[in-house]
N, C-alpha and C positions, 0 to 999 in steps of 0.2 A: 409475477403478479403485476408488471410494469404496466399504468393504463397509459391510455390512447389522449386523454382529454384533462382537462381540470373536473368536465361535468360528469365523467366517469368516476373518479375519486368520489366525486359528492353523491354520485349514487351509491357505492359502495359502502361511504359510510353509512347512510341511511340505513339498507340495507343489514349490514353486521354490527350497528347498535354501537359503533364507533366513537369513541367518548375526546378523545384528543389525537393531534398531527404532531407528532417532533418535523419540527423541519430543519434539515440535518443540512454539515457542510462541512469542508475541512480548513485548518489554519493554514499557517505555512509550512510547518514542519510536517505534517500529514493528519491529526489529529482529531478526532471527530468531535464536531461543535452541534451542539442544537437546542433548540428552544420549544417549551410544549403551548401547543393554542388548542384551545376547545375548536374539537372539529366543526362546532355550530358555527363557528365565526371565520373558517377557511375562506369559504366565497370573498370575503373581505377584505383578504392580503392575496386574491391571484393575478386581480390590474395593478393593484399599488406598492405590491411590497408590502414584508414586514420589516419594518426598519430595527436595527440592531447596533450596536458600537462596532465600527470596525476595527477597532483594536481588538477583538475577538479573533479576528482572521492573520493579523498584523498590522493590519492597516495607523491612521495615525490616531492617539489618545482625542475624544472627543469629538470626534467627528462621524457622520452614521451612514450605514452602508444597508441595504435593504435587497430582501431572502425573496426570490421568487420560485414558487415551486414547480420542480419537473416533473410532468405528469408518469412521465415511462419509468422513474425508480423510486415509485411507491413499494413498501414492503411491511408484511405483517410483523409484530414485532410477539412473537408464541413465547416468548418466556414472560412476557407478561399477563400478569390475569384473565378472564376473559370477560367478567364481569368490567366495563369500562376498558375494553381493548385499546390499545393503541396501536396505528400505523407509522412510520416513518417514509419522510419525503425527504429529497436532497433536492436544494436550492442550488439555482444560479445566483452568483451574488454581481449588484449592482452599485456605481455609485445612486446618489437621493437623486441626477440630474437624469438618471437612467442608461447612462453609457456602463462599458464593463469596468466592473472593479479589477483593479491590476493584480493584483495578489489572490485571483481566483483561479485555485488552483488545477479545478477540472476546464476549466476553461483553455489556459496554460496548456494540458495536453490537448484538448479539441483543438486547439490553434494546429498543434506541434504534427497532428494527426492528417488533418487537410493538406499541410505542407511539404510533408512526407510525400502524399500520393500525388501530388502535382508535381514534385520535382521528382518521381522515380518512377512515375507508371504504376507502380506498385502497392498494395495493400498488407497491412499486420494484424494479424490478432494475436493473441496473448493468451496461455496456459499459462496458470503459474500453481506455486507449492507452496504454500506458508508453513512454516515450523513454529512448533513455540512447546515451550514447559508448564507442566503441570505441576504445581507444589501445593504444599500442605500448609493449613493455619495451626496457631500455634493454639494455649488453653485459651487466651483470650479471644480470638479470633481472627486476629492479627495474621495478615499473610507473612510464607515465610520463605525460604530457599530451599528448604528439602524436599528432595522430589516426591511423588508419590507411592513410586516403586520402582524398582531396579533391571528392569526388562528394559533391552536391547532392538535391537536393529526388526522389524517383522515378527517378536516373540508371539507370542498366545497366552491369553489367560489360561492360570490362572498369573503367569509372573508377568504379564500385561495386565496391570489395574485400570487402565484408558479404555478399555475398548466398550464397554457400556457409556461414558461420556462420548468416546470419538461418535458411538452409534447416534447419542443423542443430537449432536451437533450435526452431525449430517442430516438427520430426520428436518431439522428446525431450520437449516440454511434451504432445503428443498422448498418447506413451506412458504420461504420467503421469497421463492423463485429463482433461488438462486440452482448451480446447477455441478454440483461437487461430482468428482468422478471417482476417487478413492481417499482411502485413510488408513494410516497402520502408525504404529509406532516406531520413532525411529533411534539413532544409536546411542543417543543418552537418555540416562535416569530418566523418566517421567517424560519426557520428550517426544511429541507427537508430528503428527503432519497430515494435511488434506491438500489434497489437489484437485481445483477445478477445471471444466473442460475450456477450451479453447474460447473468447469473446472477443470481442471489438475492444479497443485502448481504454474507451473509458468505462465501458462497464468492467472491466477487468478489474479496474482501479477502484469504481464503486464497493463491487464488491467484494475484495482487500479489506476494507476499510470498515463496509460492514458486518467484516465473516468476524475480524477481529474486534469486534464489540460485542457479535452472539457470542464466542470462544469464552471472552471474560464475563459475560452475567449467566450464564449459561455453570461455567466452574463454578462460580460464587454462589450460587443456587443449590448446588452440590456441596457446600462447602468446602471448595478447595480455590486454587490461587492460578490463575493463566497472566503467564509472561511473555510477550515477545520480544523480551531483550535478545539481544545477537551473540551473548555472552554471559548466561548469567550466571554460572557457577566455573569458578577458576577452573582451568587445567581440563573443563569435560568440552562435549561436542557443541559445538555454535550452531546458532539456527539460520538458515538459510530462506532469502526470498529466491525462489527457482521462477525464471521465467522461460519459456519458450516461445520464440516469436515464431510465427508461423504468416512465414514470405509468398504471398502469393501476386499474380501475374495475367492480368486476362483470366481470371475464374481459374486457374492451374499453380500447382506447387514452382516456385523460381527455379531455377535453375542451380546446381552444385555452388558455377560459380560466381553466381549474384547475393548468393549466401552468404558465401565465403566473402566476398564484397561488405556486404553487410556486417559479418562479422570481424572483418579489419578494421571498419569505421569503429565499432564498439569499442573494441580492445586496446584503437590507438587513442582515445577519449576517456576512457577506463579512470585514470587518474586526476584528469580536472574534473571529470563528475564525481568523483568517491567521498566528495563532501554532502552528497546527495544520495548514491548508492550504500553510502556507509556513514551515517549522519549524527552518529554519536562515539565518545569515546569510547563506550565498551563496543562498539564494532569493531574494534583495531584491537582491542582483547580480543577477539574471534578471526581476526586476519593471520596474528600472529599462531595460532593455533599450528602444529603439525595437521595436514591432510586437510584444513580447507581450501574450496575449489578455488583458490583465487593467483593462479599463475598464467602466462601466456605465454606457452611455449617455453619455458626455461626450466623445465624438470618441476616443476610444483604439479600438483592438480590443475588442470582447465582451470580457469574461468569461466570461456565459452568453449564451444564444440559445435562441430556438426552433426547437425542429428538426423537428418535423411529429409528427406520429401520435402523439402524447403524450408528445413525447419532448425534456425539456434538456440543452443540451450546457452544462456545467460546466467553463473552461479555467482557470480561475486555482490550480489544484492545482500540486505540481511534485513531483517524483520523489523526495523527500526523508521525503515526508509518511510516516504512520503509517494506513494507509488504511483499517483500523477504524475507528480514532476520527473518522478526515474524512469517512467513508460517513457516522457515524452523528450525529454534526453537523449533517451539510447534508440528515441525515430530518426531525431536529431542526428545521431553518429552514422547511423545507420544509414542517412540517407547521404552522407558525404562520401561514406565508405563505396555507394550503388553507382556516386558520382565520379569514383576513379582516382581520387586520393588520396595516396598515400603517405603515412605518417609513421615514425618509429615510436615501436612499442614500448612504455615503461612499464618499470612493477608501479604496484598501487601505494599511497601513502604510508606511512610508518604509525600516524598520528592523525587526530583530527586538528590538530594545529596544522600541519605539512597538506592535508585535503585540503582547508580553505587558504592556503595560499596559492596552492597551485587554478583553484576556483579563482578565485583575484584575478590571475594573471592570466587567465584565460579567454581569449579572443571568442573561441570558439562558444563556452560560457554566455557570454556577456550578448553574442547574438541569437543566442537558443532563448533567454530567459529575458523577461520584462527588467528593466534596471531596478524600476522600486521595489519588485518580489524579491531582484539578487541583494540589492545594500540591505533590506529589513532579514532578509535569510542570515547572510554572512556576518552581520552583523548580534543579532539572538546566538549563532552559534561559535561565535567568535568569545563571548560570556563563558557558552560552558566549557569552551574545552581551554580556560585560564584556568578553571579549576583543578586542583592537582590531588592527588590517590583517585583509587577505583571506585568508580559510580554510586551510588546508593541506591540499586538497581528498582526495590520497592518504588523508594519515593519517586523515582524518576516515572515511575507511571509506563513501562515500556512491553 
């Protein structure tokens, strides 16, 4: 539904009787942020900005940061009414002087994206898989941790209770223009998963960001509970962000071994980004799991793999990440790897203490990523993981 113009949007709204615009953005941790303006008064914020606290994004306490809209990821927002519809927009975010705000984090990959294909010849796009659980509310309505139902890996109703939601969810992400290829349930309790087709870095990430926002109002309309913590019930299966980049070369699939290239750069980076690929402590509850993908070469599951026609599969992501910053990371590795570099492989952190140090001390880090985005990142998650026992996965919002 992506339009072409701002004056497209404005006709659209006229047209379907359009009553408000969220104009949508994310923080630093990957988060979606937005604000609703009566669509009558859009024209108004598309030269000036809407100005907003940048402390919303990260940015510093008291100081404002201003929302300009993209016209190409407009989307209908079908779980809402239709009486007084609402659209959602994602903003670029600026500083008030109009240069880029630093800590904007689609911007971050569009940087990471350009730099990619100037220093490799090369182009990515991006198939990914989001997982996440479906749980039950309790008498009050209170979300809870027990799943929905007890169907495994591709079951069938009726011991799949998901698949009139999964159905739903796919109907709604379509209409939103987005462009999902399949859904089934996977190997834990209540445990789903959709996979989109292949996109460019940042719509991939857009829409991450806003597949996981229809998922959760979408359950809660149902009255049930969507999580995409990377661990949320002890000892079961973790959810997984699946990416597959897909390397291409002159309009044609790369080569076996520019893949393979690419895939070294990953996996020897693997551990100063897992502050980012794995960005909470229950992600290291789901590392530690028996049979997740997240080994390189040393007897565990993959992490990465090759997957034929130019194409790596990337499993050590988890549903938590910020998947901006993780796309434009692993262009980042990716593109050192195209460059012939080699690096010895470690395993990934034990801890998100042990991720952001190894984050710190990383050179590589430190030139991928804007300084003020890494000390305000490393810094928020330097807070959570002094906190000691397991997550309080509800409140944590994941």
């Amino acid at each position: 539904m992506g339009m072409k113009t701002i004056e497209e949007i404005l006709e659209y709204i006229e047209d379907n009787g359009v009553k408000f615009v969220k104009l949508s953005f994310c923080d630093i941790v990957g988060r979606l942020k937005s604000v609703s303006v009566n669509a009558a008064h859009l024209a108004e914020f598309t030269n000036d900005g809407f100005a907003v606290e940048s402390s919303a994004c990260g940015g510093s306490e008291g100081s404002d940061m201003l929302l300009f809209p993209l016209p190409d990821t407009m989307t209908a927002m079908p779980w809402r009414p239709s009486s007084g519809s609402v659209v959602n927009v994602m903003c670029e975010l600026r500083n008030v002087d109009g240069t880029p705000f630093v800590c904007d984090c689609r911007k971050i990959l569009e940087d990471a994206d350009e730099k990619f294909k100037a220093a490799t010849g090369c182009e990515v796009s991006f198939m990914t898989e989001s997982e996440f659980y479906i749980m039950k509310l309790d008498d009050r309505g209170e979300p809870t941790l027990t799943p929905v139902d007890n169907a495994s890996y591709l079951d069938a109703a009726p011991l799949d209770k998901c698949e009139n939601l999964r159905r739903e969810i796919v109907f709604t992400l379509e209409s939103m223009g987005m462009q999902p290829m399949s859904s089934h349930h996977e190997k834990g309790k209540g445990q789903n998963a959709v996979i989109f087709r292949s996109n460019t870095a940042v719509k991939s990430a857009v829409n991450t960001v806003l597949f996981r926002s229809a998922v959760r109002n979408i359950a809660n309309s149902n009255g049930l509970y969507a999580t995409f913590a990377p661990c949320p019930i002890d000892g079961s299966v973790g959810s997984n962000f699946r990416i597959v980049a897909e390397i291409t070369e002159k309009g044609k699939p790369a080569s076996a071994a520019k893949v393979k290239a690419f895939m070294h750069g990953v996996a020897a980076r693997a551990g100063e980004i897992a502050a980012f690929t794995n960005p909470v402590p229950n992600s290291y509850d789901r590392l530690a799991l028996p049979g997740t993908p997240c080994g390189f070469g040393d007897g565990k599951r993959d992490g990465i793999r090759l997957y034929g026609k130019g194409k790596a599969e990337i499993m050590f992501a988890d549903t938590a990440c910020n998947p901006f910053v993780t796309l434009a990371l692993i262009l980042a590795a990716g593109a050192e790897g195209l460059s012939g570099k080699r690096y010895e492989i470690k395993p990934l952190p034990a801890s998100l203490g042990n991720a952001l140090d190894e984050a710190e001390a990383s050179e590589f880090v430190r030139d991928s990523l804007p300084k003020e985005y890494l000390g305000k990142y490393i810094a928020r998650k330097r807070r959570q993981a002094a906190r000691t026992g397991r997550e309080n996965i509800i409140e944590s919002g994941y």
